[in-house]
C-alpha positions as CSV (number, residue, x, y, z in Angstrom):
1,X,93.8,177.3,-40.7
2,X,94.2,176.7,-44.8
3,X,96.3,173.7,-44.7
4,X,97.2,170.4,-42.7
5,X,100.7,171.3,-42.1
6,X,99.7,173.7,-39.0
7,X,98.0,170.5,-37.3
8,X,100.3,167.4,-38.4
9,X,104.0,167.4,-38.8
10,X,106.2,164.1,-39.3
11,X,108.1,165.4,-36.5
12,X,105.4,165.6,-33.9
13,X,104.4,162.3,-34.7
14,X,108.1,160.5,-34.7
15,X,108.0,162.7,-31.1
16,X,104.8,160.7,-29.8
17,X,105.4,157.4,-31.5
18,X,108.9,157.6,-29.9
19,X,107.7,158.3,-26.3
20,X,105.3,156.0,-26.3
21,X,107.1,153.0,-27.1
22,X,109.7,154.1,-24.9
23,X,107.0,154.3,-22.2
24,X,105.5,151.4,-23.1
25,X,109.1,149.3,-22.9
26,X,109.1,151.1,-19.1
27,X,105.8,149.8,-18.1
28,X,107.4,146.3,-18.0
29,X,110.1,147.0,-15.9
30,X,109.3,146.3,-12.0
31,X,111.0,149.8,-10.9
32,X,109.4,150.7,-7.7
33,X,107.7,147.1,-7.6
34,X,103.7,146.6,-7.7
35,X,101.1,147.7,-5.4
36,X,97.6,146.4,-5.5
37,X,94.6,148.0,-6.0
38,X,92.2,149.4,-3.2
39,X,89.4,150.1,-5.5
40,X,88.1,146.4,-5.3
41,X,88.7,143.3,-3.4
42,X,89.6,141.7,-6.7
43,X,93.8,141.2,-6.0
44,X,95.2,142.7,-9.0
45,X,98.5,144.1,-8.9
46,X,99.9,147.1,-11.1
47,X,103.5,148.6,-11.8
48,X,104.2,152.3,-10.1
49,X,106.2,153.4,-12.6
50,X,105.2,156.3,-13.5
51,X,107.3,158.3,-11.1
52,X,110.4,156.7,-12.5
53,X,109.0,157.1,-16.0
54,X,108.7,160.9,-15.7
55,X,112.1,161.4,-14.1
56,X,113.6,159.1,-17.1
57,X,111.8,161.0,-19.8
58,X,112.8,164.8,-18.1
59,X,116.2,162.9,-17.8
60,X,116.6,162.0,-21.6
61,X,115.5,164.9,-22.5
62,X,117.8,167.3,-21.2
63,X,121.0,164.9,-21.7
64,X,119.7,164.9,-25.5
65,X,119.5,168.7,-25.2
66,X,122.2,169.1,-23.2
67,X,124.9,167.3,-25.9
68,X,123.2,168.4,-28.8
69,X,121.0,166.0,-30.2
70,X,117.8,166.8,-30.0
71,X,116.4,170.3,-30.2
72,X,114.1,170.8,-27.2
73,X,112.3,173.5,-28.5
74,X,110.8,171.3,-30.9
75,X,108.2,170.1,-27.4
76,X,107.2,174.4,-27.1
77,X,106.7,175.8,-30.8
78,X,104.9,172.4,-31.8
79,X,102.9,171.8,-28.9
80,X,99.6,171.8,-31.4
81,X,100.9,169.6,-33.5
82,X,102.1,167.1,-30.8
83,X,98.7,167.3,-29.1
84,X,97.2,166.0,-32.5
85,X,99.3,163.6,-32.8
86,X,98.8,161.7,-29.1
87,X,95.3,162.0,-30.0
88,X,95.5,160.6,-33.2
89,X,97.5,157.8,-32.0
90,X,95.4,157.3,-28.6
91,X,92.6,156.9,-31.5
92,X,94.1,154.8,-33.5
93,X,95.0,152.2,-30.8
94,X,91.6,152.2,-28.9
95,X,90.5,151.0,-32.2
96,X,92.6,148.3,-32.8
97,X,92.5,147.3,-29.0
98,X,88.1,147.0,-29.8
99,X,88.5,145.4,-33.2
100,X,90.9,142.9,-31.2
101,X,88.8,142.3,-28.5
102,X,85.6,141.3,-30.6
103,X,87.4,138.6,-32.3
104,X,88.0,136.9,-29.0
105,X,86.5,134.7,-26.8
106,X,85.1,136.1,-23.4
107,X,87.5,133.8,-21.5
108,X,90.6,135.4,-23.2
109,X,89.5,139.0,-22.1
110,X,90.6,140.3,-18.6
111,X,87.6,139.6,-16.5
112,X,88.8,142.9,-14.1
113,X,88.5,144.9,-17.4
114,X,84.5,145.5,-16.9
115,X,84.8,146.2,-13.0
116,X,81.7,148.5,-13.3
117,X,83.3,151.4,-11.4
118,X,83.0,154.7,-13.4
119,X,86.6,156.0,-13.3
120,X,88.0,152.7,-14.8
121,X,85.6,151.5,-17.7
């Protein structure tokens, strides 16, 4: 490929960064309420929302297409470029989530976040 335009588009990015703050708005709602984790002995409890988060998002997206709003062609002839830009993003966030974490104190960091099993850390 000669230029940027067949990797990055504004659109694919406005696409991504829109999803993932609605997601993220989703993760705090107690939908389907929390389940704890078998993994460990360790108590902690998560939201299982993401059922209810991928029946809202197929939701949305075919009342946007469905009045007009949003062309959902857009998801198949850019898939590239939205690839990009969740990677881009993911990136860009696991850096700002390590540069945050060095500036604080061991005592301010979730003490479950180092559980030394492989899938998690």
């Amino acid at each position: 490929y000669k230029s940027a335009s067949a990797w990055l588009s504004w659109e694919a990015l406005a696409v991504v960064t829109t999803q993932s703050v609605t997601l993220a708005m989703l993760a705090f709602v107690p939908i389907l309420g929390t389940k704890a984790d078998r993994m460990d002995e360790s108590g902690t409890k998560y939201y299982f929302n993401a059922f209810f988060s991928s029946i809202f998002t197929v939701n949305v997206l075919f009342t946007l297409s469905y009045f007009n709003l949003y062309n959902s062609n857009i998801l198949l002839s850019n898939y590239l470029r939205l690839a990009v830009a969740s990677y881009i993003l993911a990136v860009i966030l696991s850096i700002i989530l390590y540069v945050k974490s060095r500036k604080m104190d061991d005592s301010d960091l979730n003490p479950y976040g180092n559980t030394g099993y492989k899938l998690y850390d």
